[in-house]
C-alpha positions in Angstrom: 58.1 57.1 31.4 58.2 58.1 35.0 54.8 57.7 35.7 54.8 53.7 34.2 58.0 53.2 36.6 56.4 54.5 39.8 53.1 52.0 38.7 55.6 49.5 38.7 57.4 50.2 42.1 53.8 50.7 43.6 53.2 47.0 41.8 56.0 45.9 43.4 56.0 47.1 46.7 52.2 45.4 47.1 53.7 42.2 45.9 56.3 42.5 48.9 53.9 43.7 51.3 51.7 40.8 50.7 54.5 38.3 51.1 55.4 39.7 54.6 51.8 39.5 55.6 51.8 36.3 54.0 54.7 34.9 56.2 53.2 35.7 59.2 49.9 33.7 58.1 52.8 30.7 57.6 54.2 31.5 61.5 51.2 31.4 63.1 49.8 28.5 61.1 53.0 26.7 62.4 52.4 27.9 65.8 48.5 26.4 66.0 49.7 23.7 64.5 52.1 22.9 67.6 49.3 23.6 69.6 47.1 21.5 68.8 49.5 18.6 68.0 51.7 18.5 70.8 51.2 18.1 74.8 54.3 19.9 75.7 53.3 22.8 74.1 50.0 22.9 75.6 51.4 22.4 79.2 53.8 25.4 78.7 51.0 27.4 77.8 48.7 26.8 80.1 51.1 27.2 82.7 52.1 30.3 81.3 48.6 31.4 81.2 48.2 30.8 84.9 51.1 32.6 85.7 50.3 35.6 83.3 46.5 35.9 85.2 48.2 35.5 88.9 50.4 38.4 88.2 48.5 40.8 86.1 44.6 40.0 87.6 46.0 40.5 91.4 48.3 43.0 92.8 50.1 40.7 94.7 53.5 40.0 93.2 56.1 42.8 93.1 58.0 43.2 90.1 59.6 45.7 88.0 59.7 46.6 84.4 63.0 44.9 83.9 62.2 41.4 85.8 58.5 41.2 83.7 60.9 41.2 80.4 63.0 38.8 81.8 60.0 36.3 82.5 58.6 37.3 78.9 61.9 36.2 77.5 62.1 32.8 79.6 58.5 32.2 78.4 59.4 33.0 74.7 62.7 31.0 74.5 60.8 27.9 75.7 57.8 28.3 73.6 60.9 28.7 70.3 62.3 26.0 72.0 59.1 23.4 71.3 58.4 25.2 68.1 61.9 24.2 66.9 61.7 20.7 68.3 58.5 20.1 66.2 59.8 21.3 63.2 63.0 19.2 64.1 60.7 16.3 64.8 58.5 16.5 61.9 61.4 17.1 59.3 62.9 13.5 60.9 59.8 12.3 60.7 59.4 12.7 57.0 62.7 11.7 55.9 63.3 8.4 57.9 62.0 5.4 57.4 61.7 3.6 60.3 64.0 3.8 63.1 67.8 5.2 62.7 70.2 6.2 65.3 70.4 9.5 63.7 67.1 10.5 63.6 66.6 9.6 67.6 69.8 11.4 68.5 68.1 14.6 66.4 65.1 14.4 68.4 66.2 13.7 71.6 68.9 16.9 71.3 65.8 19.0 70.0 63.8 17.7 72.7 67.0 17.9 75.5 66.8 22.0 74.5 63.4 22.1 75.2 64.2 20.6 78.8 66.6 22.7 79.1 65.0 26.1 78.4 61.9 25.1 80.4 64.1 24.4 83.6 65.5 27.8 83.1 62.2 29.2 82.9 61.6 27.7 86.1 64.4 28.7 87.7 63.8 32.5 86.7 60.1 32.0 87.8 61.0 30.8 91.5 63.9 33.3 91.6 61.5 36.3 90.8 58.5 34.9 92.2 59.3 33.5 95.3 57.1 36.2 97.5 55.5 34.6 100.2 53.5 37.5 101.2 52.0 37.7 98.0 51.4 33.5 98.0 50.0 34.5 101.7 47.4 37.3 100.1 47.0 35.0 97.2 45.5 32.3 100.0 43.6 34.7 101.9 41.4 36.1 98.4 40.3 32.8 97.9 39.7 31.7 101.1 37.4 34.7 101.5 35.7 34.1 97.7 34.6 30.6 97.7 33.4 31.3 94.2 36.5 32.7 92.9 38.1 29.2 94.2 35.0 27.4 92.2 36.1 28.8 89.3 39.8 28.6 89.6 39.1 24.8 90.3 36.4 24.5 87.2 39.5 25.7 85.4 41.8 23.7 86.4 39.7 20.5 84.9 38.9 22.1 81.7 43.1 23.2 81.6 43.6 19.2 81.9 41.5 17.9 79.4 42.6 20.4 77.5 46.2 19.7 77.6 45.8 16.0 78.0 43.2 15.8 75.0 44.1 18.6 73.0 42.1 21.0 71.7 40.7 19.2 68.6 39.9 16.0 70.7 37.7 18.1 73.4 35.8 20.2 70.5 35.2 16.8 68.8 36.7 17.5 65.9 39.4 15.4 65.8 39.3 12.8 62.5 42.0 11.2 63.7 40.5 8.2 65.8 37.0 8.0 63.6 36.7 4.8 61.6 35.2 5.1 57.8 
């Protein structure tokens, strides 16, 4: 009798196991999915990505423990923000047909948060990384490697077309445009 109720606890301990791992298949599903479907979210991570090579590739910028989590957190509320705002837009999208005051107050309040949390992000940014000896060293690297400066610009165009075409557009695999 014990033995056939510790098989079943074991049984159902794997089934609860796999439906954790399971929901975190579903959240980063969702979060490729705003990716690759919305600008906004492309420009907030790409701007984040910038940022995150400028302060951890160089030893420029001067900042402790405590003022890197507070720039983590900025970054993650605004990045919640749009993924909230998509799921916001997405749910309107599906349950109105055609255009209702409602449904454009909803979206423009999901999308007002967004604004919101991304100008806070800002402001945190400038007020923690507003060093101009480290913008000063930052100038000097590149003005001494031309090829670094290449790159960074080569980078800078793909980071556009990126953002601007998304990533399924510049792969080419984007069905979306494609006549039968």
């Amino acid at each position: 009798m014990e033995q056939k109720v510790l098989r079943e606890a074991v049984a159902l301990e794997r089934i609860c196991m796999k439906a954790l791992g399971m929901s975190f298949v579903y959240a980063i599903r969702g979060m490729f999915y705003c990716l690759h479907h919305e600008r906004n979210m492309r420009i907030h991570c790409v701007c984040m990505a910038y940022m995150y090579f400028f302060l951890l590739g160089f030893d420029f910028f001067q900042l402790s423990r405590t003022q890197f989590a507070i720039i983590f957190l900025a970054n993650a509320i605004v990045i919640m923000g749009e993924l909230i705002n998509t799921a916001v837009e997405r749910a309107v999208d599906l349950h109105s047909k055609g255009k209702h005051p409602l449904a454009k107050a909803a979206k423009d309040t999901a999308a007002g948060a967004v604004l919101v949390a991304a100008i806070g992000a800002v402001a945190v940014g400038v007020a923690l990384l507003w060093q101009p000896p480290a913008f000063r060293a930052l100038y000097q690297y590149y003005a001494s490697h031309p090829g670094s400066l290449a790159l960074f610009a080569a980078s800078l165009v793909f980071s556009f077309a990126y953002i601007f075409m998304g990533p399924l557009k510049l792969l080419g695999l984007d069905k979306t445009d494609q006549k039968p």
